[in-house]
PyMOL Python script that loads the backbone (N, CA, C, O; Angstrom):
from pymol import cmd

cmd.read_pdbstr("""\
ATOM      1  N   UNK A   1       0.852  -1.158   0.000  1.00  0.00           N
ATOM      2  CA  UNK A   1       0.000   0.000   0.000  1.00  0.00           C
ATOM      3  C   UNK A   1       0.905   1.230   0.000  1.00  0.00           C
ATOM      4  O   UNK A   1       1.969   1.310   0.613  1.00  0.00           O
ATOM      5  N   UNK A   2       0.451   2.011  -0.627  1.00  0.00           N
ATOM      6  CA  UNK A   2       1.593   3.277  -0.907  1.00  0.00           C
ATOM      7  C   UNK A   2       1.189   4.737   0.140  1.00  0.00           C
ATOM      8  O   UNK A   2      -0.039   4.806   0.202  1.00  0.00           O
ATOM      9  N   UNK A   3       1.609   5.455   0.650  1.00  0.00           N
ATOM     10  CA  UNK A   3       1.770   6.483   1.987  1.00  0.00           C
ATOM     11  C   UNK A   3       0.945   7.399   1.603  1.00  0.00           C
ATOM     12  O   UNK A   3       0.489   8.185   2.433  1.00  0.00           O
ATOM     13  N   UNK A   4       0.467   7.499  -0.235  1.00  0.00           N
ATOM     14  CA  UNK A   4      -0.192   8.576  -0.772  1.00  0.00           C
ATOM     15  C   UNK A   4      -1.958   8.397  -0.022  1.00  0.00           C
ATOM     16  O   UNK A   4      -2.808   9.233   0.284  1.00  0.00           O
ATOM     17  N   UNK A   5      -1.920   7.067   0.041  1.00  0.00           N
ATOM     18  CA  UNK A   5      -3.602   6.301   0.592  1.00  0.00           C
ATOM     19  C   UNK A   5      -3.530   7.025   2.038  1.00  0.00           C
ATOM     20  O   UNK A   5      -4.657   7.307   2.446  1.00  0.00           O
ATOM     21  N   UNK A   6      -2.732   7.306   2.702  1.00  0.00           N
ATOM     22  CA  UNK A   6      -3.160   7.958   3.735  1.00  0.00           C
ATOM     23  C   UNK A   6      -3.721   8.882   3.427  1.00  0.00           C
ATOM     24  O   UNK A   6      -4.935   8.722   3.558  1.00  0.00           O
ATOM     25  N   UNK A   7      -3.349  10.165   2.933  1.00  0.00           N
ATOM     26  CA  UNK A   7      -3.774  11.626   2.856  1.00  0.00           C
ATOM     27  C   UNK A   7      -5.071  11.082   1.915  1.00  0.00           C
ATOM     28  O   UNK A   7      -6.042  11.725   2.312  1.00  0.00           O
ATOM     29  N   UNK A   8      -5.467  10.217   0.897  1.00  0.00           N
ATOM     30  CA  UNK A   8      -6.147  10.081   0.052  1.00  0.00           C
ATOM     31  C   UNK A   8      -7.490   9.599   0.978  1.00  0.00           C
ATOM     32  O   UNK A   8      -8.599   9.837   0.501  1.00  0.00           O
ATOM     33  N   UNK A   9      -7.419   9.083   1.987  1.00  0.00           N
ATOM     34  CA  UNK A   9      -8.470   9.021   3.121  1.00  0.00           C
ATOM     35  C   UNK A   9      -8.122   8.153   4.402  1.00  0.00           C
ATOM     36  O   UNK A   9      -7.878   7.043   4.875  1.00  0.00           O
ATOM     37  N   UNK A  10      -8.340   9.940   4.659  1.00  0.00           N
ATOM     38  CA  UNK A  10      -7.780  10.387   5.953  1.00  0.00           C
ATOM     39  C   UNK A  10      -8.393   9.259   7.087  1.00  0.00           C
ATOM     40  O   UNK A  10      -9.538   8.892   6.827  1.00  0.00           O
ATOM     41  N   UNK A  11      -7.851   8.740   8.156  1.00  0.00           N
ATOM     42  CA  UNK A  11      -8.187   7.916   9.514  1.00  0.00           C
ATOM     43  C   UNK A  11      -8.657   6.723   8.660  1.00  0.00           C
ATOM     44  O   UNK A  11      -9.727   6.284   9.080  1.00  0.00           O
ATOM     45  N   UNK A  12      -8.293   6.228   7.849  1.00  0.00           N
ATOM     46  CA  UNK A  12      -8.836   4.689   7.308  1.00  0.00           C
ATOM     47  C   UNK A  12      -7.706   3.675   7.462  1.00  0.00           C
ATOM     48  O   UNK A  12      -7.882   2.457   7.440  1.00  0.00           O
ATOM     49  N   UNK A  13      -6.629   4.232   7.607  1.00  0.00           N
ATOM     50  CA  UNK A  13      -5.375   3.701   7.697  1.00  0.00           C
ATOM     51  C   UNK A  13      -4.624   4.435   8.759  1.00  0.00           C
ATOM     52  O   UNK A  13      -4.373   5.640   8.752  1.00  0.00           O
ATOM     53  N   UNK A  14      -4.254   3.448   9.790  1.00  0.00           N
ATOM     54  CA  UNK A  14      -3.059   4.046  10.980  1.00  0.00           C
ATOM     55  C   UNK A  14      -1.659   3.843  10.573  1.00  0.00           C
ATOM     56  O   UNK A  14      -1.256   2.883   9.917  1.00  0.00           O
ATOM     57  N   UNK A  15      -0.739   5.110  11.142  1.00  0.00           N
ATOM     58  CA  UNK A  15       0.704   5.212  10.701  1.00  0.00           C
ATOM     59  C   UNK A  15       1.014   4.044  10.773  1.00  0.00           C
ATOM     60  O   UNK A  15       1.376   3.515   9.722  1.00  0.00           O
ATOM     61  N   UNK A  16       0.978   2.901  12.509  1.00  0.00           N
ATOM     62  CA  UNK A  16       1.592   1.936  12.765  1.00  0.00           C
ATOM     63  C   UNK A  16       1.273   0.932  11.450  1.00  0.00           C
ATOM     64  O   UNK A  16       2.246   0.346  10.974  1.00  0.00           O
ATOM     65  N   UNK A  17       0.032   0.725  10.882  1.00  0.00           N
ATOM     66  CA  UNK A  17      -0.340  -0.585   9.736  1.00  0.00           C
ATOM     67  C   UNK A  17       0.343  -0.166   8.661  1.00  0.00           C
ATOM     68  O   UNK A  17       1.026  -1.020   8.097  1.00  0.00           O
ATOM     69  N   UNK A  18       0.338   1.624   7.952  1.00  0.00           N
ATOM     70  CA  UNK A  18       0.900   1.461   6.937  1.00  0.00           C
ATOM     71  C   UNK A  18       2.408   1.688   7.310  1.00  0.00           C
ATOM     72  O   UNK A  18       3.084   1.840   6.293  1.00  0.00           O
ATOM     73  N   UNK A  19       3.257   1.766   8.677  1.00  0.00           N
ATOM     74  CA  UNK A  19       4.639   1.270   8.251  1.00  0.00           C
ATOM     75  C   UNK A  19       5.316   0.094   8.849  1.00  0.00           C
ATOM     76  O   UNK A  19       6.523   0.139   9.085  1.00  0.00           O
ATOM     77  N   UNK A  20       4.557  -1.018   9.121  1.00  0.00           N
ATOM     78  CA  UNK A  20       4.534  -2.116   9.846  1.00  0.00           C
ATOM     79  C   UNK A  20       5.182  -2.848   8.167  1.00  0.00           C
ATOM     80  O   UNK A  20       4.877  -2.674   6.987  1.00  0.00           O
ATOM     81  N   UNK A  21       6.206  -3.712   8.913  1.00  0.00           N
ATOM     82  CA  UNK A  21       7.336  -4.569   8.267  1.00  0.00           C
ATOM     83  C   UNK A  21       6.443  -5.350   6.967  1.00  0.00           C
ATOM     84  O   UNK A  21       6.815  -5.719   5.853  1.00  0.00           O
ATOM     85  N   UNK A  22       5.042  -5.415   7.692  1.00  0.00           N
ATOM     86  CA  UNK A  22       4.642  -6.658   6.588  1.00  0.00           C
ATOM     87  C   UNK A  22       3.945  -5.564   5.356  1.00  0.00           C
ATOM     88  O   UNK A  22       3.920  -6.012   4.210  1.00  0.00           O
ATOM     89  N   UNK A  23       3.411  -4.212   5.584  1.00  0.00           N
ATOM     90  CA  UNK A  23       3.463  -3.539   4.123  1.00  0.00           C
ATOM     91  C   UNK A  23       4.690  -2.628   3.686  1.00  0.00           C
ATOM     92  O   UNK A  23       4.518  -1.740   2.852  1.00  0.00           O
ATOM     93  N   UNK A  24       5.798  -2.839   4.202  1.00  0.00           N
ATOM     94  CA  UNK A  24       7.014  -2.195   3.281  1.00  0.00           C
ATOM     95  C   UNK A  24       7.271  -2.513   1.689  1.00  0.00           C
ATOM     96  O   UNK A  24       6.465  -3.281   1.164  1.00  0.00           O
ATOM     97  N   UNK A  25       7.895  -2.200   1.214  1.00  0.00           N
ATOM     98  CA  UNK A  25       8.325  -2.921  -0.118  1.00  0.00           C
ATOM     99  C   UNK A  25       9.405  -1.964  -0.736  1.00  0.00           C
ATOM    100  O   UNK A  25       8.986  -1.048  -1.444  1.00  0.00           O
ATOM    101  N   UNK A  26      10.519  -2.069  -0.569  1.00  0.00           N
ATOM    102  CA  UNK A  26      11.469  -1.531  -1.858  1.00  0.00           C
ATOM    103  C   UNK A  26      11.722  -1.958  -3.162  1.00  0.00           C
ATOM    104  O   UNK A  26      11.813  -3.043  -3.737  1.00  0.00           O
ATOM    105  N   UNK A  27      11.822  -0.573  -3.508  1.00  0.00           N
ATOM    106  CA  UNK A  27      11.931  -0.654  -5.499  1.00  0.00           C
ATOM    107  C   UNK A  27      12.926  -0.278  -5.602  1.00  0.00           C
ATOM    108  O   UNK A  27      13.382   0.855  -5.449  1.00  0.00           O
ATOM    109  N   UNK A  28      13.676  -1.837  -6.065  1.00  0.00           N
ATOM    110  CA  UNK A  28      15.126  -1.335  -6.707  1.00  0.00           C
ATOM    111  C   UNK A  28      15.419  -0.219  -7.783  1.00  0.00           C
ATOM    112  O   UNK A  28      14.612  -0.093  -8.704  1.00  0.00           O
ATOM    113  N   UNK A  29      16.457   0.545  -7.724  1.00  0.00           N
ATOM    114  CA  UNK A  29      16.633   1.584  -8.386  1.00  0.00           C
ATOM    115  C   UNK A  29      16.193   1.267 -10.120  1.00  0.00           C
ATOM    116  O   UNK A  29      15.323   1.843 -10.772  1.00  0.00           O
ATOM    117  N   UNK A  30      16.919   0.402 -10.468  1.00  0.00           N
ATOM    118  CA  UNK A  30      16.285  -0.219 -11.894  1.00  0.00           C
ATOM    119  C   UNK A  30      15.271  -0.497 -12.361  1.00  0.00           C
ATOM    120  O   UNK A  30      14.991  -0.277 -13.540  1.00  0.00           O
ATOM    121  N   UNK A  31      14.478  -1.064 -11.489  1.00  0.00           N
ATOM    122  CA  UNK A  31      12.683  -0.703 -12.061  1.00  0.00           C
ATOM    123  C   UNK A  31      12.286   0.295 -11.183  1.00  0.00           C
ATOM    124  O   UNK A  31      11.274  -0.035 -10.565  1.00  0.00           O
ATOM    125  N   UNK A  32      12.676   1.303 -10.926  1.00  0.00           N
ATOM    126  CA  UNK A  32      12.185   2.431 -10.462  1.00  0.00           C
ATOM    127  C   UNK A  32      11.109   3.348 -11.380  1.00  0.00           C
ATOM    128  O   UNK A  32       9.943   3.677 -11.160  1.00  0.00           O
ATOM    129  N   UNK A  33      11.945   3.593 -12.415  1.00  0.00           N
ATOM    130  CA  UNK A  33      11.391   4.334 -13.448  1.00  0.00           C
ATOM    131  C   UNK A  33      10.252   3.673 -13.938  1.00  0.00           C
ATOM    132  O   UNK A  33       9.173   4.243 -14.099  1.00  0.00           O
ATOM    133  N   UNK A  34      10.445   2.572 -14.163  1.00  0.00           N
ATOM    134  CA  UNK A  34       9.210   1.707 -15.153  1.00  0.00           C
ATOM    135  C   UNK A  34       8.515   0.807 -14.222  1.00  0.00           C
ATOM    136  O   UNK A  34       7.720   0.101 -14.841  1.00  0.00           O
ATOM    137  N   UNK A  35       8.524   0.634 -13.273  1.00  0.00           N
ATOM    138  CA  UNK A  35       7.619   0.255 -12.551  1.00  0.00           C
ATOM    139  C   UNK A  35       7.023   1.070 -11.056  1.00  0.00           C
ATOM    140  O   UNK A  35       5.872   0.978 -10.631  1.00  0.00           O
ATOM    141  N   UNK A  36       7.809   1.628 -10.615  1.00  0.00           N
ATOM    142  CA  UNK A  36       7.454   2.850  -9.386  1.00  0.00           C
ATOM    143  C   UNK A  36       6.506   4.209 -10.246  1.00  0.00           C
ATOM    144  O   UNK A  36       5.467   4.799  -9.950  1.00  0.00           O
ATOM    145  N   UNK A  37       7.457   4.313 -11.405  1.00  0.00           N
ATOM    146  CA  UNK A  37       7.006   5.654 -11.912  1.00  0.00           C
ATOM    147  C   UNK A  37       5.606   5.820 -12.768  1.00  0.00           C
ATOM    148  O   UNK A  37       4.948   6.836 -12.993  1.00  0.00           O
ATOM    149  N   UNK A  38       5.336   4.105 -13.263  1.00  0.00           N
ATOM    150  CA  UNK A  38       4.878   4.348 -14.554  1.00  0.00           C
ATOM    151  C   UNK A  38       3.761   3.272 -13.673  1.00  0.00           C
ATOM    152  O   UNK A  38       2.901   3.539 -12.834  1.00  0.00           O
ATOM    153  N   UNK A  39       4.142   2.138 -14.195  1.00  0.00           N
ATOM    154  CA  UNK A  39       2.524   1.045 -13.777  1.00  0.00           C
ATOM    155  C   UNK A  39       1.910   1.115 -12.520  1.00  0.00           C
ATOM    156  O   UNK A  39       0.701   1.021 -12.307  1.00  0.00           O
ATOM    157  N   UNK A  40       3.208   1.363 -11.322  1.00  0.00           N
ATOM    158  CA  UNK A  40       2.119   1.591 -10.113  1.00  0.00           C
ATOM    159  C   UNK A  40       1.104   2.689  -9.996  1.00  0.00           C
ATOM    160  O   UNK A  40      -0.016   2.914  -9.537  1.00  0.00           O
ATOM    161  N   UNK A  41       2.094   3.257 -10.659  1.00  0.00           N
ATOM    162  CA  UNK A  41       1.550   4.726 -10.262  1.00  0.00           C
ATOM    163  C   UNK A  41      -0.011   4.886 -10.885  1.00  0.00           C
ATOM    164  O   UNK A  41      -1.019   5.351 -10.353  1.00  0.00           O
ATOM    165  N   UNK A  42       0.237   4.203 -12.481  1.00  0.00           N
ATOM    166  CA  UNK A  42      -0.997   4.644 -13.075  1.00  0.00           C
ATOM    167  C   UNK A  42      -2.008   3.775 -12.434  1.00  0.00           C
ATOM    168  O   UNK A  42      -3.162   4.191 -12.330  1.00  0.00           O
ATOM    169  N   UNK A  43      -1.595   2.306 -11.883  1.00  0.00           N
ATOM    170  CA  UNK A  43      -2.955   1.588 -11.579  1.00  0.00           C
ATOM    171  C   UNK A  43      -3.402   2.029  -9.508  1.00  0.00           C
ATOM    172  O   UNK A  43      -4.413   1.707  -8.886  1.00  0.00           O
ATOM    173  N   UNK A  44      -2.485   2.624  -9.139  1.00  0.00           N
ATOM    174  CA  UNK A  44      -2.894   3.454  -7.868  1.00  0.00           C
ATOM    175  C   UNK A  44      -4.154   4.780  -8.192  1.00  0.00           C
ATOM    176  O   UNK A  44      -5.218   4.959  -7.600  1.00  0.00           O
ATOM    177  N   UNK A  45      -3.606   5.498  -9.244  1.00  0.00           N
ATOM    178  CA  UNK A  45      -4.101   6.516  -9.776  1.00  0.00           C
ATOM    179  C   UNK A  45      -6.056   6.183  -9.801  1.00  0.00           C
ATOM    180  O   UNK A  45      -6.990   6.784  -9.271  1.00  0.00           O
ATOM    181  N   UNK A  46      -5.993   5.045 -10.619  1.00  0.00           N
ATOM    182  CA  UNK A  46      -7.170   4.389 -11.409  1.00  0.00           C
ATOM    183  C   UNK A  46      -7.840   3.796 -10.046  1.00  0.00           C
ATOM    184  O   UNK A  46      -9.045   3.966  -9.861  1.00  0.00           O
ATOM    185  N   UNK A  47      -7.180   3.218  -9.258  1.00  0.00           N
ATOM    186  CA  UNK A  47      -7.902   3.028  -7.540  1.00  0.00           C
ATOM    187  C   UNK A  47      -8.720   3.873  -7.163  1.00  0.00           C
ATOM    188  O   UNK A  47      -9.894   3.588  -6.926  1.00  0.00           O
ATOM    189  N   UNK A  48      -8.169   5.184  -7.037  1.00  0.00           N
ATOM    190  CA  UNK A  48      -8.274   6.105  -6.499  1.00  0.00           C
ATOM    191  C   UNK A  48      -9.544   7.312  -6.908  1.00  0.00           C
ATOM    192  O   UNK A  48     -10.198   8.140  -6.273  1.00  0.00           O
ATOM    193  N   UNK A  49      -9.431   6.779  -8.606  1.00  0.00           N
ATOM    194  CA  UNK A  49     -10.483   7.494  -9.216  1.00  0.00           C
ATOM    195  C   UNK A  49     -11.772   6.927  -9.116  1.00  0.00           C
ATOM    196  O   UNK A  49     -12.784   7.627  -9.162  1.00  0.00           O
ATOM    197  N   UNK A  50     -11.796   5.704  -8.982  1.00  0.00           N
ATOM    198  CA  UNK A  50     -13.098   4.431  -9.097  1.00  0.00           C
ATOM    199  C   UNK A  50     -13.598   3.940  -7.640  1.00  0.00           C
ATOM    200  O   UNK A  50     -14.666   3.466  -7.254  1.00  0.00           O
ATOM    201  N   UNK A  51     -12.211   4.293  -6.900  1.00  0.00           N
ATOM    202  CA  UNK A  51     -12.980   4.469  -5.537  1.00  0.00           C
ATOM    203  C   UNK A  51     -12.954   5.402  -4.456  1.00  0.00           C
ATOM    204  O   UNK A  51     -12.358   5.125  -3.415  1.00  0.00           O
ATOM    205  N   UNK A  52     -13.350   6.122  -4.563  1.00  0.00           N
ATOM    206  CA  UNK A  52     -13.441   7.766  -4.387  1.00  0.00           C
ATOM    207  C   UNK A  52     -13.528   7.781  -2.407  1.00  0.00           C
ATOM    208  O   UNK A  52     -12.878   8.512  -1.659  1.00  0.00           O
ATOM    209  N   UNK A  53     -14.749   6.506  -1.945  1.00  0.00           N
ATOM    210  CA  UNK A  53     -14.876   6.301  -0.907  1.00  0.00           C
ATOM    211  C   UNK A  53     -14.042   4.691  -0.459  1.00  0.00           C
ATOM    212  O   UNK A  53     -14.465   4.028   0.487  1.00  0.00           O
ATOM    213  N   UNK A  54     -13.587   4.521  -0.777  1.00  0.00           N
ATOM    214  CA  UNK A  54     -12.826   3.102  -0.132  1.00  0.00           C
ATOM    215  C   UNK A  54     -12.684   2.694   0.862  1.00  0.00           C
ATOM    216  O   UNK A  54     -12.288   3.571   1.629  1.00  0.00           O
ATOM    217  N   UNK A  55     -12.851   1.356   1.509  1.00  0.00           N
ATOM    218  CA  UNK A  55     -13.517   1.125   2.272  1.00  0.00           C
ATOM    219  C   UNK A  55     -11.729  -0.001   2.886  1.00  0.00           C
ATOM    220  O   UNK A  55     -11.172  -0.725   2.061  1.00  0.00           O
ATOM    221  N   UNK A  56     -11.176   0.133   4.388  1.00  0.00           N
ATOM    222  CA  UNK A  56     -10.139  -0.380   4.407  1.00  0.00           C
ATOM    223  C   UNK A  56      -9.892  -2.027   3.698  1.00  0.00           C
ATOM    224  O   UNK A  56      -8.801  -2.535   3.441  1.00  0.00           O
ATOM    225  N   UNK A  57     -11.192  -2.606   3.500  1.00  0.00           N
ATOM    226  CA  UNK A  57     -11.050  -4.147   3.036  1.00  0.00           C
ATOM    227  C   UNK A  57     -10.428  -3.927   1.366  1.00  0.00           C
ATOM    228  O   UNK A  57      -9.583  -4.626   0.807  1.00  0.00           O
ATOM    229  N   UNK A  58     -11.143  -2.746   0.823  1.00  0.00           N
ATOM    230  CA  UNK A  58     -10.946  -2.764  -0.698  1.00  0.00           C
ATOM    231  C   UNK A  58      -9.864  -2.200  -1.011  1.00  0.00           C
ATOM    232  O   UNK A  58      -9.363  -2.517  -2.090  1.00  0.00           O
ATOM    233  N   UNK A  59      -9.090  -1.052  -0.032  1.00  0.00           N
ATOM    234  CA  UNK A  59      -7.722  -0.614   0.027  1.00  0.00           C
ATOM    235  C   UNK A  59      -6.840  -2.159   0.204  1.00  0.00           C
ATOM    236  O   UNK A  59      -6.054  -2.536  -0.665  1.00  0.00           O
ATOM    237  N   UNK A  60      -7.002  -2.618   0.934  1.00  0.00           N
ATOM    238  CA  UNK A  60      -5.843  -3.864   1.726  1.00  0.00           C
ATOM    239  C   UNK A  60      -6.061  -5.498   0.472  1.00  0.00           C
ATOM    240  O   UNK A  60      -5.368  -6.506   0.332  1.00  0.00           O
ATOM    241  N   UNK A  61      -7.597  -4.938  -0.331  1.00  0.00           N
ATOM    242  CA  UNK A  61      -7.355  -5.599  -1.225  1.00  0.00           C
ATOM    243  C   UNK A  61      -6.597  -5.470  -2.404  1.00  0.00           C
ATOM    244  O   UNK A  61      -6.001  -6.450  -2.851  1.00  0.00           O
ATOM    245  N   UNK A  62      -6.553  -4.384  -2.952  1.00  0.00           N
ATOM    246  CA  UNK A  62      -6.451  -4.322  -3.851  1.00  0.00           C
ATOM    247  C   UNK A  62      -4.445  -3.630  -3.851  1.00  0.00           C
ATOM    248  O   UNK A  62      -3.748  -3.304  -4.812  1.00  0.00           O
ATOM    249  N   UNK A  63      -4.222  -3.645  -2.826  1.00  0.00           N
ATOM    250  CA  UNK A  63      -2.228  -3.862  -2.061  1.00  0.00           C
ATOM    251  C   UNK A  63      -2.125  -5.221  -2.548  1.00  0.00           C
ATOM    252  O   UNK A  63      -1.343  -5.545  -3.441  1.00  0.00           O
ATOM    253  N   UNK A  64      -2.975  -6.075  -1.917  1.00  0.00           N
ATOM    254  CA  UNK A  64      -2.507  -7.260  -2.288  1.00  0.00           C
ATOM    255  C   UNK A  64      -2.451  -7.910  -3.733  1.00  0.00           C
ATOM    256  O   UNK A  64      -1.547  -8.647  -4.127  1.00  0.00           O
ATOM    257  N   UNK A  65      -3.367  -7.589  -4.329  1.00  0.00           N
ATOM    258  CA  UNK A  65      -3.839  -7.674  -5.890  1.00  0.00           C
ATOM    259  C   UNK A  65      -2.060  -6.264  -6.624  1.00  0.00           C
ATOM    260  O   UNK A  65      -1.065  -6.816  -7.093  1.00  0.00           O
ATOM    261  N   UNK A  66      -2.083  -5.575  -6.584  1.00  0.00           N
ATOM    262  CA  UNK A  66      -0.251  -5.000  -6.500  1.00  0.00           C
ATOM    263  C   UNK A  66       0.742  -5.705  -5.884  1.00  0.00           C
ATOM    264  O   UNK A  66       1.831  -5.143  -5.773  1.00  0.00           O
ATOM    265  N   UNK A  67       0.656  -6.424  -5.607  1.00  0.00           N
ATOM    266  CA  UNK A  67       1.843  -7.132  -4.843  1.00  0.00           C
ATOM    267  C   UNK A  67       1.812  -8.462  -5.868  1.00  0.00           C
ATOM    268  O   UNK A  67       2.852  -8.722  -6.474  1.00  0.00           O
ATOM    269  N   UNK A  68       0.704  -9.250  -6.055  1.00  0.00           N
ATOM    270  CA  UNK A  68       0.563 -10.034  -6.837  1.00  0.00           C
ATOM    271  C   UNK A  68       1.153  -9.958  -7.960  1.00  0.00           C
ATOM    272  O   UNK A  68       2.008 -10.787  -8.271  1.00  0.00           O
ATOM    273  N   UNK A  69       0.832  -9.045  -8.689  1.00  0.00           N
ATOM    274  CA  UNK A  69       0.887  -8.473 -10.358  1.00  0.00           C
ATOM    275  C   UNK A  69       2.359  -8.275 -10.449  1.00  0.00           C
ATOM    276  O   UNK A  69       2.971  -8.694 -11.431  1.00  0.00           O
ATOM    277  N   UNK A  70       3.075  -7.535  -9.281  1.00  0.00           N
ATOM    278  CA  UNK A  70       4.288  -6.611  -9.658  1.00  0.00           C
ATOM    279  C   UNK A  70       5.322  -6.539  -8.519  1.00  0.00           C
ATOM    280  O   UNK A  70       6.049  -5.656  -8.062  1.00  0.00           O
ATOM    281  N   UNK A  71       5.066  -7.940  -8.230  1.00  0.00           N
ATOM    282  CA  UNK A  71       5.586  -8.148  -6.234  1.00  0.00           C
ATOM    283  C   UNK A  71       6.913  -9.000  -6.765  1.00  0.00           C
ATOM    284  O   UNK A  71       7.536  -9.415  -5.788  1.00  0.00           O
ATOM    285  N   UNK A  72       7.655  -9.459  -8.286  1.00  0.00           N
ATOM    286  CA  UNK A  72       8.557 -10.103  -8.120  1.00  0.00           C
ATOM    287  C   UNK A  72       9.905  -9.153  -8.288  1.00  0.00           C
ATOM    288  O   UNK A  72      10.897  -9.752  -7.872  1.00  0.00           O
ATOM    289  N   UNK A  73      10.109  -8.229  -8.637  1.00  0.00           N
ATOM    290  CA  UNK A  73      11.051  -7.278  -8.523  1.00  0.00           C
ATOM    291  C   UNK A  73      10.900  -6.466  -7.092  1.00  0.00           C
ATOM    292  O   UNK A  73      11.902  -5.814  -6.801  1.00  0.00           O
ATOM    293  N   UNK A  74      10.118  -6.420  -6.422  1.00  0.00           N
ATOM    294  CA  UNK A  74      10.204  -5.808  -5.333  1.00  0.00           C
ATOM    295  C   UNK A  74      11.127  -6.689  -4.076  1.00  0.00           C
ATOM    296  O   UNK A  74      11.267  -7.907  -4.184  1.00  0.00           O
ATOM    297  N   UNK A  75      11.595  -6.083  -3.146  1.00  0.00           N
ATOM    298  CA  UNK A  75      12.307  -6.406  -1.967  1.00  0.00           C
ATOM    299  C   UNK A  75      11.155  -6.205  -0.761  1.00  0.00           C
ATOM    300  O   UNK A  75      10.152  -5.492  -0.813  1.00  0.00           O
ATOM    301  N   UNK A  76      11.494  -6.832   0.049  1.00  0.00           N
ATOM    302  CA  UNK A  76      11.248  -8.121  -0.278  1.00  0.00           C
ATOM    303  C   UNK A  76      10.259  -8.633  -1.478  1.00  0.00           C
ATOM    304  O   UNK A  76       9.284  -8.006  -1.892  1.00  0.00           O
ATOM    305  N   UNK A  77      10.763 -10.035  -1.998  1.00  0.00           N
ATOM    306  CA  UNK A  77      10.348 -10.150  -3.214  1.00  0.00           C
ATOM    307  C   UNK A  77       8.840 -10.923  -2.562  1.00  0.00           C
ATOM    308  O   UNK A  77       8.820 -11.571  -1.516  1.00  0.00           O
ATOM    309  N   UNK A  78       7.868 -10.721  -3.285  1.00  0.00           N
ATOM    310  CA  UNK A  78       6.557 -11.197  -3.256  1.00  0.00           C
ATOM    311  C   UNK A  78       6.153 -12.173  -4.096  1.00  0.00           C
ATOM    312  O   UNK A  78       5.554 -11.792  -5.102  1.00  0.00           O
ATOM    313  N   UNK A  79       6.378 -13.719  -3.901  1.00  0.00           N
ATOM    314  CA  UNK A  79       6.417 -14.496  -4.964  1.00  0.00           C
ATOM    315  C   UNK A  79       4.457 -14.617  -5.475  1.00  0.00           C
ATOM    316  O   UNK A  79       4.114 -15.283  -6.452  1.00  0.00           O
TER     317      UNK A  79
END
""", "prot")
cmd.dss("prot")
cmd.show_as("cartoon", "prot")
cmd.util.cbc("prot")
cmd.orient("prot")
């Protein structure tokens, strides 16, 4: 889940859950550009537009559904 979902709605998410070990994820510098910059971003974007009110199950779903898709270059890797 990305830090932007906080401000994006507000008290649905606590600091401790979104920086708790099990949603971290680093993006190696090399897919930075093309995957930080470009696919997350746009399919966070598209979350965000379609669910205007989100509800914490459909946020924590749809992290996991990103982690799935685009979790094998990430650190820890997400098989």
């Amino acid at each position: 889940m990305e830090q932007q979902a906080m401000r994006r709605y507000p008290g649905l998410i606590q600091p401790q859950q979104m920086h708790s070990l099990e949603n971290l994820r680093g993006i190696p510098t090399e897919a930075n550009s093309r995957l930080h910059l470009s696919r997350l971003r746009i399919e966070w974007n598209d979350f965000y537009s379609s669910h205007p009110h989100a509800t914490l199950d459909e946020l924590l779903e749809f992290a996991t559904e990103m982690d799935r898709k685009y979790g094998s270059p990430l650190r820890p890797e997400i098989p």
